[in-house]
Each structure stands twice: as C-alpha cells, then as structure tokens.
PDB file as gemmi writes it, atoms N, CA and C in Angstrom:
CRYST1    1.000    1.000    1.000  90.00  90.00  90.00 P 1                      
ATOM      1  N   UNK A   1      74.995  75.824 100.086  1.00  0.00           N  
ATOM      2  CA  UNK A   1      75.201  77.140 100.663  1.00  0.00           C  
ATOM      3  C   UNK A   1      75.489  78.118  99.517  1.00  0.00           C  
ATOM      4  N   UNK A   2      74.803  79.493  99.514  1.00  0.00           N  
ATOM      5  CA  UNK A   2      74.915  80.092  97.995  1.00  0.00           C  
ATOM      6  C   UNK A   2      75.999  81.460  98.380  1.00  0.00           C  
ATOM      7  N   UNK A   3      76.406  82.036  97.713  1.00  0.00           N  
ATOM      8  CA  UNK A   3      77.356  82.727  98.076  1.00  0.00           C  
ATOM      9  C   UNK A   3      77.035  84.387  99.512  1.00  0.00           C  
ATOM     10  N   UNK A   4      75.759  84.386  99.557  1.00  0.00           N  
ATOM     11  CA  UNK A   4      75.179  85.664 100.230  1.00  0.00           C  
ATOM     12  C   UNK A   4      75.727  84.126 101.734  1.00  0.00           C  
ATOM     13  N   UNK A   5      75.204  83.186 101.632  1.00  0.00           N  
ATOM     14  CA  UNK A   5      75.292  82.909 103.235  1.00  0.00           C  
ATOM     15  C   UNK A   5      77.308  82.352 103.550  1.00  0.00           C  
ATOM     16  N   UNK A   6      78.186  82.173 102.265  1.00  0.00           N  
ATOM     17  CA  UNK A   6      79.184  82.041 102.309  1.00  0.00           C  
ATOM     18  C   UNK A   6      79.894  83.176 103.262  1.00  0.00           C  
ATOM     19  N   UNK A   7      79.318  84.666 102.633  1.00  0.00           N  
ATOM     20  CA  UNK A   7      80.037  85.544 102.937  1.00  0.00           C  
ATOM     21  C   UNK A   7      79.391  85.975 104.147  1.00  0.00           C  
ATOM     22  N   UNK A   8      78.287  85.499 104.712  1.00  0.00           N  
ATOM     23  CA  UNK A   8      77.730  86.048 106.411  1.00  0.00           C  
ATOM     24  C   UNK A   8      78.786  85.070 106.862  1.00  0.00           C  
ATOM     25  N   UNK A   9      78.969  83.946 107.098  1.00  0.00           N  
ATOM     26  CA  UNK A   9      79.662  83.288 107.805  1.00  0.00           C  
ATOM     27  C   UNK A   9      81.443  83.071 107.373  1.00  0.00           C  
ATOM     28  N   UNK A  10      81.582  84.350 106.349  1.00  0.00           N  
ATOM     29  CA  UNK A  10      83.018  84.981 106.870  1.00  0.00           C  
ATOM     30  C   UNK A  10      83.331  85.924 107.448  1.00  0.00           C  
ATOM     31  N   UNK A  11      82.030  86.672 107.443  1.00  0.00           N  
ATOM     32  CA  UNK A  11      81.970  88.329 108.158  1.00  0.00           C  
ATOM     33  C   UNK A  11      81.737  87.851 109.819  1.00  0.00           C  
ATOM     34  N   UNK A  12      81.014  86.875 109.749  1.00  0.00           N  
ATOM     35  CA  UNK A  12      80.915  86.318 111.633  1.00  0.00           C  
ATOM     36  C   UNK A  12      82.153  85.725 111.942  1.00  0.00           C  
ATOM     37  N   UNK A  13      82.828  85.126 111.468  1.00  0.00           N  
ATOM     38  CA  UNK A  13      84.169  84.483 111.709  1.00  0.00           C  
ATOM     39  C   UNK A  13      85.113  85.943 112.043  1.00  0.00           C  
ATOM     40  N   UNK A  14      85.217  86.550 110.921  1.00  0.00           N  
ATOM     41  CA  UNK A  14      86.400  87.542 112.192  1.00  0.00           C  
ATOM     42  C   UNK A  14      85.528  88.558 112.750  1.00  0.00           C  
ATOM     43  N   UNK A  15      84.569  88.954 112.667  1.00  0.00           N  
ATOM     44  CA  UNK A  15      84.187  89.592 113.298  1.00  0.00           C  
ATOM     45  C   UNK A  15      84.761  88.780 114.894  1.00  0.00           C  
ATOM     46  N   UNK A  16      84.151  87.655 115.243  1.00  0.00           N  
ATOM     47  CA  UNK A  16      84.338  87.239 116.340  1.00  0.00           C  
ATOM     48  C   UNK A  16      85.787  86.975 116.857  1.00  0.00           C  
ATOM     49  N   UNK A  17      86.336  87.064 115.853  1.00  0.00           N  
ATOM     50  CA  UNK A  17      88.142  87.126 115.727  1.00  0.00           C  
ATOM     51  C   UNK A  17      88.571  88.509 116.468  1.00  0.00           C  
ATOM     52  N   UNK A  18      87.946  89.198 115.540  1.00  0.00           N  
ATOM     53  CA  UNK A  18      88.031  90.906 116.349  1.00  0.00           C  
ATOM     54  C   UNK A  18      87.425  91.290 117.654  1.00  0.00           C  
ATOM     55  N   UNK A  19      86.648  90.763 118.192  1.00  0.00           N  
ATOM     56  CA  UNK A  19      85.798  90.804 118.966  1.00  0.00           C  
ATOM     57  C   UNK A  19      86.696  90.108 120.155  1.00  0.00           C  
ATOM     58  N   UNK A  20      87.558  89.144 119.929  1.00  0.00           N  
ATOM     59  CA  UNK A  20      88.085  88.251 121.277  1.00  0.00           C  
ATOM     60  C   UNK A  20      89.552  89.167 120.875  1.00  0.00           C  
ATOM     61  N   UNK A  21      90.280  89.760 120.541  1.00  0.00           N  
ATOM     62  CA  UNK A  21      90.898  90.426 119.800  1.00  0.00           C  
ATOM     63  C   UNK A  21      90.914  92.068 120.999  1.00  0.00           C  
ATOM     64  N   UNK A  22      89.865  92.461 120.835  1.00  0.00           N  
ATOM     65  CA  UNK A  22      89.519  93.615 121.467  1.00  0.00           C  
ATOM     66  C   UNK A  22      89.239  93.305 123.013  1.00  0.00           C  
ATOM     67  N   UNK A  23      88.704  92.053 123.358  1.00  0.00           N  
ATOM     68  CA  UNK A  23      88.981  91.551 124.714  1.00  0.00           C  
ATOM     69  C   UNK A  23      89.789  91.475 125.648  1.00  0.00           C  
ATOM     70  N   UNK A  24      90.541  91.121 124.261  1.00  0.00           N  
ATOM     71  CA  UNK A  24      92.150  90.981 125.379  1.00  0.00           C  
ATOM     72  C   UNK A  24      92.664  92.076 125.579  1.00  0.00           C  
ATOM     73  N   UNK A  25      92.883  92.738 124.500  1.00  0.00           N  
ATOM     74  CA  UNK A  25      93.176  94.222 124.702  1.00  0.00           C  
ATOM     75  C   UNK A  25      93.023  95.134 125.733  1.00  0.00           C  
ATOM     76  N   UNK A  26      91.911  94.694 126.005  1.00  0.00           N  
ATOM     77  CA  UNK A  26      90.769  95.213 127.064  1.00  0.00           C  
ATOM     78  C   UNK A  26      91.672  95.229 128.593  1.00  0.00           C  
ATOM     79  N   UNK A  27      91.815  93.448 128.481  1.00  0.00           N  
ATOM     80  CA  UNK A  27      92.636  93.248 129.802  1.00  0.00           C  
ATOM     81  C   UNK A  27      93.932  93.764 129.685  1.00  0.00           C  
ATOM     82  N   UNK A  28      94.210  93.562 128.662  1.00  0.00           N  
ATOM     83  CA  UNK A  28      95.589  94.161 128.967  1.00  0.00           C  
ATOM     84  C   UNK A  28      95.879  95.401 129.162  1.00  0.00           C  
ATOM     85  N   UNK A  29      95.009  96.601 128.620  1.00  0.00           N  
ATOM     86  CA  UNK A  29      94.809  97.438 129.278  1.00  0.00           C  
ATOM     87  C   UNK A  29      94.972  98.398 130.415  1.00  0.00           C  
ATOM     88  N   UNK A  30      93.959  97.590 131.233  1.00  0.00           N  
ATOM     89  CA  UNK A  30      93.963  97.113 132.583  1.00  0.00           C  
ATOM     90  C   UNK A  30      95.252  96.898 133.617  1.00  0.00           C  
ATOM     91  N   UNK A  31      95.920  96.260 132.936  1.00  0.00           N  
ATOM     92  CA  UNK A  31      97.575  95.811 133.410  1.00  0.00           C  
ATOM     93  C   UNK A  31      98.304  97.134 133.427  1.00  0.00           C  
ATOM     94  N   UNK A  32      98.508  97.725 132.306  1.00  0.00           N  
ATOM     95  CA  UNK A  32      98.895  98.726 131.629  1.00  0.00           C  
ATOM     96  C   UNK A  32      99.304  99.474 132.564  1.00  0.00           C  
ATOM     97  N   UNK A  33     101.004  99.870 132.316  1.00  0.00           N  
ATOM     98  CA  UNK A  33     101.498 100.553 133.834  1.00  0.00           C  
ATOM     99  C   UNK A  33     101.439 102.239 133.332  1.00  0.00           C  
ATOM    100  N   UNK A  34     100.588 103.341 133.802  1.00  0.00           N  
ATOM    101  CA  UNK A  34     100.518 104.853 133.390  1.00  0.00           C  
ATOM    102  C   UNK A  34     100.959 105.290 134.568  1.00  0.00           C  
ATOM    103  N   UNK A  35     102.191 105.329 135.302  1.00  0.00           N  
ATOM    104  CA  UNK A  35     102.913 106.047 136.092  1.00  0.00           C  
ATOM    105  C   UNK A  35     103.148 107.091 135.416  1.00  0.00           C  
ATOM    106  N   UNK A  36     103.508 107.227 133.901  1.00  0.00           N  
ATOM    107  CA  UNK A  36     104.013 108.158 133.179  1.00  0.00           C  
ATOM    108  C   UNK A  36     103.107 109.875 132.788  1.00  0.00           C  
ATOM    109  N   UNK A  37     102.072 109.277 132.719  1.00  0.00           N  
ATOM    110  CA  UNK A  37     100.590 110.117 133.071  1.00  0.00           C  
ATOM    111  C   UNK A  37     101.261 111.016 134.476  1.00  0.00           C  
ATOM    112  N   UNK A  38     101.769 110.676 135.715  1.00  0.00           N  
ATOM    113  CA  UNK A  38     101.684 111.562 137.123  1.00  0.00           C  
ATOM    114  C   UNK A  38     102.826 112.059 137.124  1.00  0.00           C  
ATOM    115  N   UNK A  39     104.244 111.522 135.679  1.00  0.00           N  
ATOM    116  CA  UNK A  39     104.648 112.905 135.885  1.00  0.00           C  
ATOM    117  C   UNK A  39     104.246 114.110 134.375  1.00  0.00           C  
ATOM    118  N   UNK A  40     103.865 113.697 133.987  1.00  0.00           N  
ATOM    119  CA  UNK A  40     103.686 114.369 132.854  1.00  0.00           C  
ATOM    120  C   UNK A  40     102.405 115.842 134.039  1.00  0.00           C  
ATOM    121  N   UNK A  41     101.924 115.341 134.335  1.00  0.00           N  
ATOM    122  CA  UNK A  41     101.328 116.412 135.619  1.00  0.00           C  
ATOM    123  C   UNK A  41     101.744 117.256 135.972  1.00  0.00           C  
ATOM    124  N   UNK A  42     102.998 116.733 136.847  1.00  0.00           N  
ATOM    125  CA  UNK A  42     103.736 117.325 137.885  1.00  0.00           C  
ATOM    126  C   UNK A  42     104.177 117.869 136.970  1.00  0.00           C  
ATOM    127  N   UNK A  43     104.789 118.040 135.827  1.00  0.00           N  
ATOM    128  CA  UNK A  43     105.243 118.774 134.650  1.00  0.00           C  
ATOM    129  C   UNK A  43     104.251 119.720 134.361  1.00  0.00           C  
ATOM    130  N   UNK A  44     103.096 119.840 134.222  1.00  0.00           N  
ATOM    131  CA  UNK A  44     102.242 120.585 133.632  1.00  0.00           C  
ATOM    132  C   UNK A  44     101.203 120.450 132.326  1.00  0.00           C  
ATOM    133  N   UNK A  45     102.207 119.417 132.060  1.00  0.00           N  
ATOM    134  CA  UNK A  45     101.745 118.812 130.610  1.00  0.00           C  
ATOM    135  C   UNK A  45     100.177 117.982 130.367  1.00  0.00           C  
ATOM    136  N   UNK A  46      99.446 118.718 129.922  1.00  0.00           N  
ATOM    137  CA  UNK A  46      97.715 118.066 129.784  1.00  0.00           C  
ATOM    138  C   UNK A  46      97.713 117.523 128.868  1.00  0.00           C  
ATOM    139  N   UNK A  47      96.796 116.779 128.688  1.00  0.00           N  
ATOM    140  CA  UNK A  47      95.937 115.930 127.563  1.00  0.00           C  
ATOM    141  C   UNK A  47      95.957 116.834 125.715  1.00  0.00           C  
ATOM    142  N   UNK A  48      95.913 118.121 126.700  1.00  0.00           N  
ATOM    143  CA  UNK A  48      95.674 118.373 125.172  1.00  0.00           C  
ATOM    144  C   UNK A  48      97.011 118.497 124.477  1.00  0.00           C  
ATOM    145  N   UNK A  49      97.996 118.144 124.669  1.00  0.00           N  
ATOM    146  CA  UNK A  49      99.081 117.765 123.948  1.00  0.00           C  
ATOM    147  C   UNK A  49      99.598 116.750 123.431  1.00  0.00           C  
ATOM    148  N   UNK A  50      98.516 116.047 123.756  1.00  0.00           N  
ATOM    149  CA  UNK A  50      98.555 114.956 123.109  1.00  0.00           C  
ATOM    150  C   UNK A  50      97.216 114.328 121.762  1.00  0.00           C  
TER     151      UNK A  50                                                      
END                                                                             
C-alpha cells in the first residue's frame, strides 16, 4: 500500500467517524426541548437577535 492509498483510507475512516457523528446529532436534535423559542416570542424577541 503506497502512501496516496494510506492517506484515502484515513480520510474515509473519519470521514465516516464524522458522518455517524453528525447522525446522532441529527437525532438528538430531534429530542431537543425549544419551549424556550415560544417565549422568546411572546417577548418579541426574533431570530435576528440572535
């Protein structure tokens, strides 16, 4: 194995690291409690202050 295919198959290794990485994230997400979003509303307070 010469060093060009060493370094594809370290760039695929986390890539796919990052990739299951960003998955979860994903779900967790998902979970993610934004009650805090409806009062920031009722406040007045938009997006663009953030």
């Amino acid at each position: 194995m010469d060093s060009n295919e060493k370094l594809i198959k370290i760039i695929k290794k986390y890539r796919d690291a990052f990739q299951k990485k960003i998955e979860e994230r994903k779900l967790e997400m998902e979970c993610d409690n934004n009650e805090h979003y409806v009062i920031y509303n009722v406040l007045g307070i938009t997006d663009t202050f953030f």
